[in-house]
C-alpha positions in Angstrom: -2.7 47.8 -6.9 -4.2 46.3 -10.1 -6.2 48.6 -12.2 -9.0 47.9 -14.5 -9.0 49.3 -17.6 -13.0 49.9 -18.7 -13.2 48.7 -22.3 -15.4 50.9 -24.6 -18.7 49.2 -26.3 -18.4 49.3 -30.2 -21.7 51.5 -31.0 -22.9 50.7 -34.8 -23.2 53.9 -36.6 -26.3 55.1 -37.7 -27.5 55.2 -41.2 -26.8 58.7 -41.8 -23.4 58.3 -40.7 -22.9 55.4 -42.3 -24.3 56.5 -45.9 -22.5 60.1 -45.6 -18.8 58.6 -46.0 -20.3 56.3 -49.2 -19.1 57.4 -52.5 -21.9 58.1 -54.6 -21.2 55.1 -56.7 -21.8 53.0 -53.0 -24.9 54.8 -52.2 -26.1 53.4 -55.9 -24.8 50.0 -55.4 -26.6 50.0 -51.8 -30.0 51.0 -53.3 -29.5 48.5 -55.8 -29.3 45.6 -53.4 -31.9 46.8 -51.1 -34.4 47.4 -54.6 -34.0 43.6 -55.4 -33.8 42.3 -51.7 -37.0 43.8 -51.9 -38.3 42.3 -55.0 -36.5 38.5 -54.2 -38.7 38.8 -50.3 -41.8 39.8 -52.5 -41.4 36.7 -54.9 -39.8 34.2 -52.4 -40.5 35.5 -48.9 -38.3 36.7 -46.1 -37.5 33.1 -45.3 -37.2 31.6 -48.8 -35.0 34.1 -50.0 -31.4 33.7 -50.2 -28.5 35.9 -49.9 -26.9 34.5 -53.1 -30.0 35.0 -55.6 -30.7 39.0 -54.2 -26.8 39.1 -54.8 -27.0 37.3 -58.3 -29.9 39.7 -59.5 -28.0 42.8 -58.1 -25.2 41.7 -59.8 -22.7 42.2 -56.9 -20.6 39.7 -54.9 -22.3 38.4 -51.9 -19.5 39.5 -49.7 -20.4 43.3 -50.2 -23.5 42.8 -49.1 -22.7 41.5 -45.9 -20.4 44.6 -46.0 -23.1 46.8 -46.2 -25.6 45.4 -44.2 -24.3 42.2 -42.4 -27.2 39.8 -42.8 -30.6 39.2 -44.3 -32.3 40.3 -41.0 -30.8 43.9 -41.3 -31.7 43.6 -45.3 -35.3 43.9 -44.1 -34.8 46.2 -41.3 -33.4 48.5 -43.8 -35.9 47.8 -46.0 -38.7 49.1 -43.3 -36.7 52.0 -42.4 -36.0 53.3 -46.1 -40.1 52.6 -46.5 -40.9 54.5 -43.1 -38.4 57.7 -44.5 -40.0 57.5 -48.3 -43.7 57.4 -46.7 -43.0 60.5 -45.3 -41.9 61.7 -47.6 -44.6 61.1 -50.2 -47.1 62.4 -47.9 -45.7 65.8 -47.2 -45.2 65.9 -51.0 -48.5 65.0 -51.8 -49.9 67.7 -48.8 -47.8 70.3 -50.0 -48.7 70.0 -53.7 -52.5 69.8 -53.3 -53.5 71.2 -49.7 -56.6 70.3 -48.7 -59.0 71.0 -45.4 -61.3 68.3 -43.6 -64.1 69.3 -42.4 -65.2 66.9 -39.9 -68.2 68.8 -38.6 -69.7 67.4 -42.0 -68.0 64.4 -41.8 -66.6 65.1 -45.1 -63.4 63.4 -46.6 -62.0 65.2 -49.7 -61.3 62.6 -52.7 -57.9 64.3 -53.8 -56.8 63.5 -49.8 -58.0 59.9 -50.3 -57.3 59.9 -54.1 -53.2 60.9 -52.3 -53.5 58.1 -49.8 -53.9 56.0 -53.2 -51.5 56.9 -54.8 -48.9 56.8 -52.1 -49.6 53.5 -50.4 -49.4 52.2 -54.4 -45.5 53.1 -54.3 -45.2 51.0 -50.8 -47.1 47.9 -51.5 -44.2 45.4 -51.9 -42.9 45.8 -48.3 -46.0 46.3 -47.1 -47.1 43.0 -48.4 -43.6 41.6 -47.1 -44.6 42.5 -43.6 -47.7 41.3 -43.1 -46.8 38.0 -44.6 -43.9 38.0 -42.6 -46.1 38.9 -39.1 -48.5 36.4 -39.7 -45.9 33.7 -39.6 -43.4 35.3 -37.5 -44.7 37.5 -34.1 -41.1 38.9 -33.7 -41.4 40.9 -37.1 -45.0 41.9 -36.7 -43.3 45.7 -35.0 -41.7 46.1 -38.4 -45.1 46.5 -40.2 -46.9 48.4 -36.7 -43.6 50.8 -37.5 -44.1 51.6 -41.1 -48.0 51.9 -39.9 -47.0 54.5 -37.8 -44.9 56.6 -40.2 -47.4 56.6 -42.3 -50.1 57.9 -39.7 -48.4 60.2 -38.1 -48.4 62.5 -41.0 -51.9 62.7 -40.6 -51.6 64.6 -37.0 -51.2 68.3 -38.9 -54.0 67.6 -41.3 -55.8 67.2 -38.1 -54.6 69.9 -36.4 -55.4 72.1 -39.2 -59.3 71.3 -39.3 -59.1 72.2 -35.2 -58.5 68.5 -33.8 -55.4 68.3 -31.0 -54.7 64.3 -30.5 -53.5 63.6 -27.0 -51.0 61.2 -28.4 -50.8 58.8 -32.0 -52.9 56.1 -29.8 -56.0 58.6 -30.6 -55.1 58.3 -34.0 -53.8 54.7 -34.7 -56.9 52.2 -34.3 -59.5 54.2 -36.9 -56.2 54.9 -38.9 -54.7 51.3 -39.2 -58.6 49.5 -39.6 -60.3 52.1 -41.2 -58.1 54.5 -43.5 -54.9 52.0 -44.2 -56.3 48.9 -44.4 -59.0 49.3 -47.0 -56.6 51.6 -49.2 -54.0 49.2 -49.1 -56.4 45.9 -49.6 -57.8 48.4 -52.6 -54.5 48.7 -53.9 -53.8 45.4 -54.0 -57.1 43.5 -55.6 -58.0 46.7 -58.1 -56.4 45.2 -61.5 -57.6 42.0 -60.2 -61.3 42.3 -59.2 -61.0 44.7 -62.7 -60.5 41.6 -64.8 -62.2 39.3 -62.7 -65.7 41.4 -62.8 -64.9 43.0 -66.3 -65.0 46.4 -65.5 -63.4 49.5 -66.0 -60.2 50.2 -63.2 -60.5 53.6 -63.8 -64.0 53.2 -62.8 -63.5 50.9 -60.2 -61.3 53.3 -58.7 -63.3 56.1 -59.1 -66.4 53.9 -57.1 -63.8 53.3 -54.5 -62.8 57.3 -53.4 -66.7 57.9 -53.1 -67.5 55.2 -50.9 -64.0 55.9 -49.2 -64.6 59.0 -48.6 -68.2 58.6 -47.3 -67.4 55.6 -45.2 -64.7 57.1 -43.2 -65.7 60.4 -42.9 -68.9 59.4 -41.3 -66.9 57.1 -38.7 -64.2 60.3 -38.3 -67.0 62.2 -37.5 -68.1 60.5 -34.6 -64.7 59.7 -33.4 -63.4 62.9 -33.4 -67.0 64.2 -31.7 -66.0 61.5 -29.0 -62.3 62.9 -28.7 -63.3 66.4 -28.5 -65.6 65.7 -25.3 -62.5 63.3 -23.9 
């Protein structure tokens, strides 16, 4: 009688157990090529970039960095997942150092929360700006920037929770999130120093304009949403 020996599948091992038998030295040399993988897709875009130039401005060989990440597609990936762990990061940090309580009855925002959100999406708006670029011309990456989205808003569920709102799921949360919280603070981020010299004005200023009509904006529309959730 024959027999069939069942082959194993080779399972890729996660990041953590990848990066926990890297000598410290590695780990650097990793971060270094994703840090100007990141900056070549910002300057060139996902699809203009090459291998060689992140590998020439990292100055490493471009075999190691198909050792450590096997192509340009998992570069990115990477990328998105290092931005997703950092967010969250960030946020708790920010949280933590400077509690603060919504209270939505008022449909009040606090500017030190939205002042955070500021500062926080500042640090992420290279792959941010990666993503969307790369969703617009490209439908199969769009779930890298949707993913990122939702590491950043799901932070947001215990601030909720903490001014008395339970969300069913991160769908109650997501829409208002993306369109009204995200967007405008990242779109903020990104034309401040611009519309600044443009206009002639103060960014300080500028900024300072922004977190009251921020904060007045959305708390008004998190008002009523939340009004609508709570009868749901």
């Amino acid at each position: 009688m024959a027999t069939h020996t069942k082959k194993s599948g080779t399972r890729k091992p996660s990041r953590k157990t990848r990066e926990s038998v890297l000598s410290e030295e590695a780990l650097q040399t990793r971060k270094r090529i994703l840090d100007t993988a990141e900056k070549v897709f910002s300057r060139k875009g996902f699809d203009g970039a090459r291998v060689d130039e992140i590998a020439e401005e990292a100055g490493v060989n471009k075999a190691l960095i198909y050792y450590y990440f096997e192509s340009k597609t998992a570069l990115l990936e990477e990328l998105v997942e290092r931005a997703v762990r950092e967010l969250i990061a960030e946020k708790q940090a920010a949280f933590a150092a400077s509690p603060v309580r919504l209270d939505l009855e008022k449909g009040e925002i606090p500017r030190e929360l939205v002042r955070n959100g500021i500062s926080i999406t500042s640090c992420f708006l290279a792959i941010f700006g990666i993503l969307c670029v790369e969703a617009f011309k490209d439908d199969n990456k769009a779930p890298a920037l949707f993913k990122v989205m939702d590491g950043y808003l799901g932070q947001m569920q215990p601030l909720l929770a903490h001014a008395g709102v339970r969300l069913r799921s991160l769908d109650d949360l997501r829409f208002p999130g993306v369109f009204f919280g995200l967007a405008p603070l990242l779109f903020f981020q990104l034309l401040k120093d611009k519309w600044a010299a443009y206009y002639k004005v103060d960014a300080r200023a500028l900024e300072e304009r922004f977190l009251d009509s921020f904060s007045s904006m959305y708390g008004t529309w998190v008002r009523v949403a939340v009004a609508e959730m709570k009868k749901a």
